[in-house]
N, C-alpha and C positions, 0 to 999 in steps of 0.2 A: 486356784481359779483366777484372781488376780493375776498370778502370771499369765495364764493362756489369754486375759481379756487384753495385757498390755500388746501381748505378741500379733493378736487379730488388729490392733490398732494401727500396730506399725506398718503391719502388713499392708493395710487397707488406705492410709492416710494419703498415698500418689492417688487412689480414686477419687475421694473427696475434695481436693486438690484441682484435679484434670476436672468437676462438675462445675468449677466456681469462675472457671473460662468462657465466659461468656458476653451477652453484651452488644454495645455498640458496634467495637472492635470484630465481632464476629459476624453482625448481621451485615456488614460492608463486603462481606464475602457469600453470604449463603443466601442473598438474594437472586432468584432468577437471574432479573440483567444488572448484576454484580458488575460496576463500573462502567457502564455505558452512558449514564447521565454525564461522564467528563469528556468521554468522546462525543454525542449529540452539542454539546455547549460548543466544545472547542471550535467541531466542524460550524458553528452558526455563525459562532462567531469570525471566523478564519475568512470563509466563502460565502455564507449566509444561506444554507444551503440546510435541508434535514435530511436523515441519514434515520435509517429505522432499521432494527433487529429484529426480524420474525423468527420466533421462536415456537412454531407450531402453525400447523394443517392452517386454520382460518384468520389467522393473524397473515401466510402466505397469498392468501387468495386475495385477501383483502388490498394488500401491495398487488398485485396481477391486475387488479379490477382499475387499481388507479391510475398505473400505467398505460393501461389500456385506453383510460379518457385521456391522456396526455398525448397520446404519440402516434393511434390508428386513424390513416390517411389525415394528418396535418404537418402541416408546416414548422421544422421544431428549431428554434435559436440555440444560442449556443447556451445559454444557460435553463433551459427545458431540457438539453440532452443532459447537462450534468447532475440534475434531477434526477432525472430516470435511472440514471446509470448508479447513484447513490441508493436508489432503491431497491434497484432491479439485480445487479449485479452479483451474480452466485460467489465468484470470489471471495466479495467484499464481504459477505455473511459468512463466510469459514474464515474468514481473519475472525470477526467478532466470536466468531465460536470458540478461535484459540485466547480471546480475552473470557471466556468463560468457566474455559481448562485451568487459564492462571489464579481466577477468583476460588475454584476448587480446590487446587491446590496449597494456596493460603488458606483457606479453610480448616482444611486437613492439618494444615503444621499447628493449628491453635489446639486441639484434640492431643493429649499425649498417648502410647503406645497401651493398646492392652494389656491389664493384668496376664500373667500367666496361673493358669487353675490348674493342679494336680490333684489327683487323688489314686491313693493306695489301698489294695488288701490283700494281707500277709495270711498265710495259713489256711486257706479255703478248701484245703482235705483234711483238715483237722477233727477227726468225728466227736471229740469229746468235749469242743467249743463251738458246736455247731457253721454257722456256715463261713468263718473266718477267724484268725486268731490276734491280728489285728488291723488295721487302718489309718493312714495318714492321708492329713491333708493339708497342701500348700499352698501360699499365694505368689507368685513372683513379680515384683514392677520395678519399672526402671531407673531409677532417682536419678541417674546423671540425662537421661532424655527431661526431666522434670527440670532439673538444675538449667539445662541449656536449651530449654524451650523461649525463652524470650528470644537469644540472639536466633534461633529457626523461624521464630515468627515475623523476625524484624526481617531477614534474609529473602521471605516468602512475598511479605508487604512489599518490600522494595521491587521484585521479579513481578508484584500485581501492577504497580503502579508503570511500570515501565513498558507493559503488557496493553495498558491504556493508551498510553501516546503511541506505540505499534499499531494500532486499531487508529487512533487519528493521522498518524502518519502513510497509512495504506489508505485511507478514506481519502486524505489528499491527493494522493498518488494518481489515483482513480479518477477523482476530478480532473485533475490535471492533463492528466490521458486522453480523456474524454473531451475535452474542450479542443485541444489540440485536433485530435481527429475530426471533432467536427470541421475546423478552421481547412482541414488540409479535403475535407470532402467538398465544403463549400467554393474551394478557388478550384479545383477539380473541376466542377461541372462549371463555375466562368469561364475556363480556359475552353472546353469543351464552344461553349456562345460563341467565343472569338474565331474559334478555330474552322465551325460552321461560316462563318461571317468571308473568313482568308480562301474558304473553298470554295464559293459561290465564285468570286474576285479570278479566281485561279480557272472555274471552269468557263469563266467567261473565255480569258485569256486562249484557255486550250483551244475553243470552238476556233475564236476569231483569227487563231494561226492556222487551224485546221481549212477555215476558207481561204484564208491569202494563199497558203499554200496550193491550193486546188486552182486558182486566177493565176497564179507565176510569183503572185506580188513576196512572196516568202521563200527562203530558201529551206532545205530540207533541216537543216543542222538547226537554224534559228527553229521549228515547228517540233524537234523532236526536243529542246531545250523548256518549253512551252509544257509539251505534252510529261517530260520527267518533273517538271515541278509540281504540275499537279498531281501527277501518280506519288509524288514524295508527299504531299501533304494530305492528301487522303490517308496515306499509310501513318502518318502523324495524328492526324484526326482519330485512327479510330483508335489510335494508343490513348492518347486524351482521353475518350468514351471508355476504355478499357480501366486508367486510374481512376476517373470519379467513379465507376463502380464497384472497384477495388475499393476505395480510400470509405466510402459509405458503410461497406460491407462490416471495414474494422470498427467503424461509428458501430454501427449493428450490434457486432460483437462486444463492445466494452458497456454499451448501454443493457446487453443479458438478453433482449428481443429473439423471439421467433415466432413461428406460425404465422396468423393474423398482423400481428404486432410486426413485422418485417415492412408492412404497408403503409411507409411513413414518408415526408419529402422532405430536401433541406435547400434553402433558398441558391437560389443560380447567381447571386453576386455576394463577392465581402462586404460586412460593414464599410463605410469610411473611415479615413482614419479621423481622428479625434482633433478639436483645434487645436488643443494646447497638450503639452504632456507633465506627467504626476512629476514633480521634482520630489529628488528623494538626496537631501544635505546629508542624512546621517546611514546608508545603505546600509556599512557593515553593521555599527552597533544597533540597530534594528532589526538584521539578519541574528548575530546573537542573539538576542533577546526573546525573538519569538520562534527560531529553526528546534522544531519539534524531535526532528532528527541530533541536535545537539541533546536537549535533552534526553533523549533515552541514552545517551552515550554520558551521562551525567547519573544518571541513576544505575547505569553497569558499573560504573566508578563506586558507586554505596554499598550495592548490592556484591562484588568480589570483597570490597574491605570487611564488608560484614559476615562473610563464609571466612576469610582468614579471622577474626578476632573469634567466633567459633572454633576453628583449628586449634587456636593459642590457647582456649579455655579446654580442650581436649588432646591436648598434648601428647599428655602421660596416659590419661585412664580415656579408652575408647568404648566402653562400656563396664557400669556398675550397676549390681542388685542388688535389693535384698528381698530374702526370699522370708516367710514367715509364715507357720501352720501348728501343726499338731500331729501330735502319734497317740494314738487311742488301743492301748493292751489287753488284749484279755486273760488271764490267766484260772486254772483249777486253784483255790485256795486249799485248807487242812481237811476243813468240814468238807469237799468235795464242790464248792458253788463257784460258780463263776463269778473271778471279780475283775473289775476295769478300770485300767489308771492309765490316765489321758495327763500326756506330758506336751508341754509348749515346747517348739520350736525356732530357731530364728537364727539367718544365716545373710550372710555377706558374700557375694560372686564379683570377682575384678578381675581385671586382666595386669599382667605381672609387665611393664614394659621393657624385656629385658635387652629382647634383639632390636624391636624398633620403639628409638626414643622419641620420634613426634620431628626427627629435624627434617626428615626429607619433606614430610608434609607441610613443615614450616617454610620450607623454601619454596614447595612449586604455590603457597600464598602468596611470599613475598612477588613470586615473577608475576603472577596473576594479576597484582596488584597494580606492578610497575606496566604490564601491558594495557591493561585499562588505560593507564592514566597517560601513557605515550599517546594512544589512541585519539581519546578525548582531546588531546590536545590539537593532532593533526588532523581532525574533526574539527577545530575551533578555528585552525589554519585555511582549511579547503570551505568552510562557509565565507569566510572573507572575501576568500580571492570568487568565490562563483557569486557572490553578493555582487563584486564589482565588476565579472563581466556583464553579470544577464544586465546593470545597467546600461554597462556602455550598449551592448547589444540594443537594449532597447530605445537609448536616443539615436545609434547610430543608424538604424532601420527606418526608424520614424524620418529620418532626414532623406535619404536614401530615398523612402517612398515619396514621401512630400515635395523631392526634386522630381520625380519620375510626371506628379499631379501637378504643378507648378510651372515649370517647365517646357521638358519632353514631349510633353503630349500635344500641349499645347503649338508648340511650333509643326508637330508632323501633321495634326490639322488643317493648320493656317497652309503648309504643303497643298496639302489633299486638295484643300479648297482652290490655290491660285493654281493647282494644273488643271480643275475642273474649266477654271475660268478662259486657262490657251485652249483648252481643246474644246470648249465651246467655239471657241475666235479660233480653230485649227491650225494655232501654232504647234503646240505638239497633236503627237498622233498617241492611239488609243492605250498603247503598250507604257509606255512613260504614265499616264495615267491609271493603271492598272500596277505597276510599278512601286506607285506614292499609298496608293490605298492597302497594298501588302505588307508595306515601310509601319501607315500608321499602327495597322492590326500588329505587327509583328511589339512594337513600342509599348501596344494595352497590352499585349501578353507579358510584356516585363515589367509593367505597371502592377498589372495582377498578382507578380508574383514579388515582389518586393512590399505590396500592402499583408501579402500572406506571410513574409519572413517579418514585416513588423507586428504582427498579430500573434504570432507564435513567440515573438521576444517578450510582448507584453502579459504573456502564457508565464513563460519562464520567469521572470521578473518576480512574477505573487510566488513561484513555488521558489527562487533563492531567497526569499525571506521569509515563509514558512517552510517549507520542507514539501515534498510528495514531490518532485522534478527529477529528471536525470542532468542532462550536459544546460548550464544553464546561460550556454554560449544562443546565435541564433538560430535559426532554424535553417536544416541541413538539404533543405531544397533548391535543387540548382532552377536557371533561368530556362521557361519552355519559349521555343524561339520556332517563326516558320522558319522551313527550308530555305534554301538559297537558292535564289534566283538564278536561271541562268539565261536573263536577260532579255531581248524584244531586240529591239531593232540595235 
């Protein structure tokens, strides 16, 4: 009996073992919102911005309800939309769902494999020992899944932690998106004012060639010059009306809105630009430090070396057991009784490594390794250089705009105004004056859109030193310009 109680011990001791995993280490994982409190922080702290994870029916509606007071028939900035879009956004809740998959799956690797349970009975026609002749029973667990259960769990840690900054770096993304779109709906519908403004100007123009021509005072060619510009710029116009309801529509779309919630406005001019601009001395090494997207490329670099030192500890043996139980005999003795002798068992299962020694496995670690670590590097490369354009971008736009406000505008005014002043005093006639006033409109429409490629720089700018951006050059919006004149007198 000693024997069989030592065989039931050995058997049993990966159980007792597998119960004592518990813990801190564990409850970081089998929490509901398993890792979400590093994504809420980060995001606050990044954009200043909250970001919520519904995880159920009334936790959902409650987000619906609050959106609803944010955004039906009002007026919404550009940091209200990235709000909403943080809230709203169905996306953004299946990234957090696949940070939820990863905390599961760490979970899972702290847990070792089930026991395997057998049981036997030998002899069950036997009529003379009634309903069997004997019976075993085994336990099977896996000592090498036990042995190499830290480096699975370090492997899985790593895949959670990196699963986290995937979750803030989509959350950025999303901002980012979002703020952009608004910027490109809101110069949208300015362009649209201007463009209203150049068509009035233009159908003056049309009528008042429309009568000279009818008095003699006009020739056919000048009047039909007159009449194509204005048919060009209507057809201009309502491309205009066409993008800002396009460009809203993708607002729409990244902010998650429908039904009801579709019934929202966004103001009809850009911001100004700003007096002064952020100087940034230290770009790259701050892009370093804080690109979110480096890091997760810094935790694949832990996470592969930690699956090779695994490999290395499983070499040779890809799986070991031991198996431990009992066989329980019945047999007729002399006197005719039945007697019963229960013998202990206990057994060892491994694999022989004779055809594969562990080297091929050992080498597609080592290339895994080296391909991380190239990666990382050229990761740590292309943050630099996109750290230093979106700057340059963003003083170069700001300049760009700030000549256009400085300027530009200012002289095609002062225009406008001294031909208002001859054709008062009838030195010129009405076409030269109508002329100056399509010059200026044409000038605010480049205005417009050089305050919207510095608005979009200074977009880009926060996402090449945290992460969630694409090209962090400036914004790939060409100049909206009226038609071309063909001229008055």
């Amino acid at each position: 009996m000693r024997r069989l109680r030592r065989a039931a011990l050995v058997a049993l001791s990966p159980l007792v073992l597998a119960g004592c995993i518990a813990g801190p280490e564990l409850e970081q994982y089998s929490a509901p919102d398993a890792g979400f409190a590093t994504v809420s922080v980060r995001t606050a702290e990044t954009i200043g911005k909250q970001t919520v994870w519904a995880q159920n029916k009334d936790e959902a509606e409650a987000l619906a309800g609050r959106v609803h007071a944010l955004v039906h028939k009002k007026t919404i900035g550009a940091d209200t939309a990235v709000q909403i879009a943080l809230l709203n956004n169905k996306g953004l809740q299946a990234a957090y769902a696949d940070l939820g998959l990863s905390a599961a799956e760490a979970w899972q690797q702290t847990m070792l494999p089930n026991p395997t349970v057998s049981i036997g009975f030998f002899g069950i026609t036997n009529p003379e020992l009634g309903a069997y002749r004997s019976i075993e029973g085994l336990i099977a667990a896996n000592i090498l899944a036990m042995a190499t259960q830290p480096h699975r769990v370090g492997m899985a840690d790593a895949r959670f932690r990196q699963a986290q900054l995937t979750a803030v770096l989509e959350t950025l993304r999303l901002a980012t998106e979002t703020r952009k779109a608004w910027i490109d709906a809101v110069a949208a519908f300015e362009t649209t004012v201007y463009f209203n403004q150049a068509e009035d100007a233009a159908d003056a123009a049309s009528e008042l060639a429309l009568q000279l021509g009818e008095s003699g005072a006009m020739s056919k060619g000048n009047q039909a010059r007159e009449h194509a510009f204005y048919a060009e710029l209507t057809g201009q116009q309502a491309q205009a009306r066409l993008a800002a309801r396009l460009a809203k529509e993708r607002l729409t779309r990244l902010m998650g809105l429908w039904g009801a919630d579709v019934e929202y406005y966004v103001p009809d001019y850009l911001p100004p630009l700003p007096a002064s601009l952020a100087r940034k001395t230290a770009i790259e090494a701050e892009a370093l430090r804080r690109r979110v997207d480096l890091q997760i490329a810094m935790l694949e670099l832990e996470a592969v070396a930690r699956t090779y030192r695994l490999t290395e500890a499983t070499r040779y043996l890809t799986d070991f057991e031991i198996i431990g139980g009992f066989e329980s005999e019945r047999e007729l003795g002399e006197d005719g009784r039945t007697e019963t002798v229960t013998t202990p068992q206990v057994e060892l299962e491994f694999v022989i490594p004779i055809f594969d020694s562990g080297k091929a496995r050992m080498r597609k670690g080592e290339l895994a390794y080296m391909r991380a670590a190239n990666m990382l590097a050229e990761r740590a490369v292309n943050v630099r250089s996109e750290a230093r354009s979106a700057y340059t971008a963003y003083t170069a736009t700001y300049d760009i705009a700030r000549h256009y406000q400085d300027n530009v505008l200012p002289l095609r005014i002062e225009i406008e105004e001294q031909s208002l002043l001859t054709y008062n005093g009838m030195i010129t006639n009405t076409f030269e004056l109508l002329a100056d006033t399509r010059a200026k409109i044409n000038t605010i429409l480049q205005a417009v859109n050089a305050r919207r490629e510095f608005w979009l720089a200074d977009t880009n700018l926060s996402a090449a030193i945290y992460g969630g951006g694409g090209d962090a050059g400036a914004g790939a919006g060409g100049t909206t310009a009226l038609a071309d004149s063909g001229g008055g007198h």
